[in-house]
N, C-alpha and C positions, 0 to 999 in steps of 0.2 A: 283215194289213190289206189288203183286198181296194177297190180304189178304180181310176176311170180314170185316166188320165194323157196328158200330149200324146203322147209317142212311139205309142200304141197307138188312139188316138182317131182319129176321120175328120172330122178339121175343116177338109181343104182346100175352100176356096171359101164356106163358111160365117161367119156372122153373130156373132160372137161374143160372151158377154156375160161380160167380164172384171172381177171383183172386187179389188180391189186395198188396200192399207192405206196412203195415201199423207196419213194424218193427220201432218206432219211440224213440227218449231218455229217459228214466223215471228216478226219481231220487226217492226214497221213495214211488216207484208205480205209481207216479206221470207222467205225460207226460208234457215235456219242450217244446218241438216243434211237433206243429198242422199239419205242412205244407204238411205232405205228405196223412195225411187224408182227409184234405180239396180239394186237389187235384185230388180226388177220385168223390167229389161230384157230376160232370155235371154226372157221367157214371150213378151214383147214382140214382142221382133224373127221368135222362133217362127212366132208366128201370123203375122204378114206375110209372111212365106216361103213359109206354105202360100195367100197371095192370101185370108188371112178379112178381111173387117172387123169393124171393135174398136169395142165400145161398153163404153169405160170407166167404172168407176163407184169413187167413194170416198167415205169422211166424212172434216169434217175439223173439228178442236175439238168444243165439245160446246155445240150452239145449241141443245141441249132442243126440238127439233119447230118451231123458227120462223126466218124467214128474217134471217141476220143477215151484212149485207153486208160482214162483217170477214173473216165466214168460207168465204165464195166461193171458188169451187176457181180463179181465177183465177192464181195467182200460178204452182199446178200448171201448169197448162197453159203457162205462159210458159218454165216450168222440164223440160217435158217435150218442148219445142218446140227449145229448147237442145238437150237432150239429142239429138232426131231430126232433127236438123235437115232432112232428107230427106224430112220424113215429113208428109204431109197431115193437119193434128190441128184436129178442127172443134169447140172449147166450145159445148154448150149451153145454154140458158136453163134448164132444168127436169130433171127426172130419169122423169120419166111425163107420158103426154097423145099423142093421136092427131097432134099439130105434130110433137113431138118422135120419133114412133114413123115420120111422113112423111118428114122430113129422112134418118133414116137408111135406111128402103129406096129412098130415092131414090139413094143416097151409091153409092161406088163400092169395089170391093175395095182393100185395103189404105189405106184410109183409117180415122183413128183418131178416133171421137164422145166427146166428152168430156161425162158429164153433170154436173149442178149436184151439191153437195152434197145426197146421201142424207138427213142426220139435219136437214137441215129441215123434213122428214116424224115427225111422232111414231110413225108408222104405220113408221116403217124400227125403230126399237128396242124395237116394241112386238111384231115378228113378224108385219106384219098380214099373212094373205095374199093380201088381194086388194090391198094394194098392192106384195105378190112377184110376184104375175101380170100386175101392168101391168109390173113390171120385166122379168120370164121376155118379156113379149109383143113386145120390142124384138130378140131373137135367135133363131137356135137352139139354141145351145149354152151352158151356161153352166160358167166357169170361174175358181174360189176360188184365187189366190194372194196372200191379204192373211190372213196366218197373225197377224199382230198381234191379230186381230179374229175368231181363231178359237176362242174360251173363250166368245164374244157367240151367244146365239140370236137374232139380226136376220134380218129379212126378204133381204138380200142376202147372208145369209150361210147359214141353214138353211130359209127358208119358198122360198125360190126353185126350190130345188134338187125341190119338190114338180111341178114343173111343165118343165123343161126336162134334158134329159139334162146330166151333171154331171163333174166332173174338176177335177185337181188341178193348178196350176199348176208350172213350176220350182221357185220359190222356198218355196210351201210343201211338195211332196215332199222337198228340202233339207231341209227344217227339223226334218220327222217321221224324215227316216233319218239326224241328228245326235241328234237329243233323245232317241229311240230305242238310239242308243248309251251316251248318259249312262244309263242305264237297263239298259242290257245291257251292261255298260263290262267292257273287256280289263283285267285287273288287276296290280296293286295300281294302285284308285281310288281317288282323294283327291278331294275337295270343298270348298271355300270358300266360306262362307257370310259374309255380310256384312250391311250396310243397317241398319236402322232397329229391327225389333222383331221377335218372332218371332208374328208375323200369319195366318203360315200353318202352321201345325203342320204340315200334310201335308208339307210339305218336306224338314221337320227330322227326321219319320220316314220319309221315301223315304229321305232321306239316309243314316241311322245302316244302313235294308239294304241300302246299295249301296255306300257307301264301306266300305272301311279304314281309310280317319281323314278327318275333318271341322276345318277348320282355321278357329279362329270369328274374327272380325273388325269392326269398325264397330261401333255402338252393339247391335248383338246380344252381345257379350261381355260387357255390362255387367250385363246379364240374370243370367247364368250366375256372374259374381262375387256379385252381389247376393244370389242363391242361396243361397252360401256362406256368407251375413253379414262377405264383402270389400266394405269402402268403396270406392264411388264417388267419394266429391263430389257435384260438380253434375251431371256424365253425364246423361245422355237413359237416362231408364226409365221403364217404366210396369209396375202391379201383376200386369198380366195376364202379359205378358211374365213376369217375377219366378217366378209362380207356373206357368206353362208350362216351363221351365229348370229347375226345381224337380222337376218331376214326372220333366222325360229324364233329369235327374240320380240318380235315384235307378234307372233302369236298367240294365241288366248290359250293355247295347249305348254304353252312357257313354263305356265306357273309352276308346271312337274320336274321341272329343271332345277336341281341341286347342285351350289358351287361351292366352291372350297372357300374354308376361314382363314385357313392359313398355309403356309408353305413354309420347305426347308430349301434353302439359298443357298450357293455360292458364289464366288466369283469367276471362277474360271471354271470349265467341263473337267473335270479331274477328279479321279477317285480317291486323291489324297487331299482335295482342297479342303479350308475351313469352313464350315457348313455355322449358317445362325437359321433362326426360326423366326418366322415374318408375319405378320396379318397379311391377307389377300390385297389389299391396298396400298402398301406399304414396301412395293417392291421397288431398290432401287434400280437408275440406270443402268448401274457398273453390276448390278448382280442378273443372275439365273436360277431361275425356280427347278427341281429336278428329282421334288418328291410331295406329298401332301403332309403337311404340318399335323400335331398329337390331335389338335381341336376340331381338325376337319376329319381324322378316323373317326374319334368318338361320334360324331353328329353323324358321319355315315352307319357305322355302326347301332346306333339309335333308329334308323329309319329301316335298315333293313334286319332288326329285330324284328320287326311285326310281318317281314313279307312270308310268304305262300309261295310264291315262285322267284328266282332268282336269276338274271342271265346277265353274263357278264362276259364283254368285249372291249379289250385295251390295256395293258398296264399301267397303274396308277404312278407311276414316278418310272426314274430310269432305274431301274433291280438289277440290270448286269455288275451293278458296281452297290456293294452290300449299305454303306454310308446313306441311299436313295432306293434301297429296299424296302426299306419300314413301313408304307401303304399297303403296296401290294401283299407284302406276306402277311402283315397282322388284317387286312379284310378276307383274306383267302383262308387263315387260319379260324376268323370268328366265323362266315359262312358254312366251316366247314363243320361248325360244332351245332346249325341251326338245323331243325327238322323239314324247313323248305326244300322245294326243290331246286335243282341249285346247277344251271347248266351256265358250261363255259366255252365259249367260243375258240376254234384254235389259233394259229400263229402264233407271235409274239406271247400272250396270254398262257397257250398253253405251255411255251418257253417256260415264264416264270411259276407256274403251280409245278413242272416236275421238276424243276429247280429247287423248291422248297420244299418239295415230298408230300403235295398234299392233295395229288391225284386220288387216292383211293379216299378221302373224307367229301367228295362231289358225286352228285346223282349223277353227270355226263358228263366227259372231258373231251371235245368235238375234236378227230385228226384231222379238220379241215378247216384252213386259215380262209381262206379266198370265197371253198366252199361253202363254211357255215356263215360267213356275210352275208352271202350274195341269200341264201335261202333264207336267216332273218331278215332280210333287207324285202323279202316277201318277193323274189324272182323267183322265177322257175328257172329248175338248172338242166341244163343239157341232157347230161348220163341217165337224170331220172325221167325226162320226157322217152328218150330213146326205150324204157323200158317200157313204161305206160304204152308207148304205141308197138311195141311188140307185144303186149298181152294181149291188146285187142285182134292183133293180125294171127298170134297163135293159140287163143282159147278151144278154138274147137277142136285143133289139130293135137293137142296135147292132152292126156291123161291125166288130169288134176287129181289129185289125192287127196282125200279126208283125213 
């Protein structure tokens, strides 16, 4: 994978145009979780080191191309302000326009321009690229470390790169030379598959060639019994699922498929319902499965004792509600005490590990739900094509560094 990168790039004293994914959760305006700005920070502090100025750019929720003042990068900036406190950080109005393009050649080195939200623009998700060239026309350099946002062909993500010399930030180089190891993993590999449904086949067949055993979990196991013509109950399924489980089941790559022995039940979806503990078989009509029984951690726990690499995508039960936490955090807390390598895919996933604090005991904790699928799932993603083919159009033109 042939791409620039800061160490080798000539950005001292230049204009930077730094992409970032700092779409984060607010509740009241408020931001719940840090983690994908803090993540941002080695690119950060980088560039101000070498005296560039920063002209920050992110989306954030999803305003469909119009201006909606809920979704103002405002709260960013307050929270990035925290973060540097040292640091000159100028929000602006807009994201393009000769005001906004005069503010920052006026500005000074190591000063950070914060623009408005991108996706108030239709033109930012639709790839325009004459509104990537008003973005490119704000720096000289542009630089993709919003890896969450790297599966999106957006204008700040693949049309820009048409226009401005191009590189890889920290945090998404990080991201490629972990997810690249789930991929090329030291063996015996095990995998944990969890969540909702089996949506993305690609997964489920990266999986079966790369692991040694697939350890299944969350309302994906229900799939796989269903399969069988094993009652669920009320479980969370749907026909597609059914009939995708169906199909890996009847392959000779199967046999790496690990199901659950037993389950915790209830009757109703409630975080105060009465919970009993059930064999995988023995699920009635009137109940709902909604976490993985003592006997099926232990057996999980058993198998991914001996692995060498470790990757894991989906929550093993429902964890928003503590009663149907007990899978996810006790596999999340044993993994995080093995010498494997130990990478976790984002979304939901990464929801429940900073939930239970157990981010810093994992070799990688992926910002990218959609993103790190789609590149275990062994696609090529947008943002990192865009840069591949700007290396090749700008090696000779640029001063690579030793």
């Amino acid at each position: 994978m042939n791409l620039f990168t800061l160490p080798h790039f000539p950005i001292k004293n230049k204009t930077i145009f730094l992409r970032v994914d700092f779409n984060v959760p607010l509740q009241e305006r408020k931001i719940t979780d840090t983690t994908k700005i803090k993540a941002t920070l080695p690119t950060i502090k980088c560039l101000l080191q070498q005296k560039c100025k920063i002209v920050l750019a992110t989306h954030l929720g999803q305003p469909r191309g119009k201006v909606v003042p809920e979704l103002q990068v405002e709260p960013l900036v307050q929270e990035l302000k925290r973060l540097l406190p040292k640091q000159k950080i100028i929000p602006l109005e807009d994201c393009i326009g000769s005001e906004i393009r005069n503010q920052i050649v006026n500005g000074k080195p190591q000063q950070i321009f914060f623009l408005e939200n991108l996706r108030f623009y239709p033109q930012e998700e639709n790839n325009n690229p004459i509104f990537a060239h008003a973005l490119g026309s704000l720096a000289d350099i542009y630089i993709n470390d919003a890896f969450g946002v790297a599966h999106r062909k957006h204008a700040s993500i693949d049309a820009i790169t048409h226009f401005l010399p191009s590189g890889a930030g920290f945090l998404l180089e990080k991201e490629i030379k972990y997810l690249s190891q789930a991929l090329h993993p030291k063996r015996p590999a095990i995998w944990i598959m969890g969540g909702a449904k089996l949506h993305k086949i690609g997964l489920i067949k990266q999986a079966l060639k790369k692991a040694d055993y697939i350890l299944i979990g969350g309302a994906l196991a229900f799939a796989f019994l269903k399969a069988q013509n094993i009652p669920v109950g009320l479980s969370k399924i749907d026909a597609d699922s059914i009939h995708q489980a169906r199909t890996i089941l009847h392959t000779s790559a199967s046999k790496k498929i690990i199901l659950p022995l037993d389950f915790v039940v209830a009757e109703k979806f409630s975080s105060t319902a009465k919970t009993a503990i059930v064999p995988y078989d023995t699920i009635q009509p009137n109940q709902l499965a909604l976490d993985l029984g003592p006997q099926t951690i232990k057996l999980y726990q058993h198998y991914l004792r001996k692995a060498h690499t470790i990757v894991w995508n989906g929550p093993l039960g429902y964890f928003e509600w503590a009663k149907f936490a007990t899978a996810t955090k006790e596999i999340g807390r044993f993994i995080g005490k093995l010498t494997a390598t130990t990478i976790v895919g984002g979304g939901e996933t990464a929801d429940a590990i900073i939930k239970f604090h157990l981010q810093h005991e994992l070799t990688h904790l992926s910002t990218g739900g959609g993103a790190a699928m789609e590149f275990l799932s062994g696609q090529e993603l947008p943002g990192i094509i865009a840069l591949e083919k700007n290396y090749t159009k700008f090696k000779k033109k640029m001063q690579i560094l030793n």
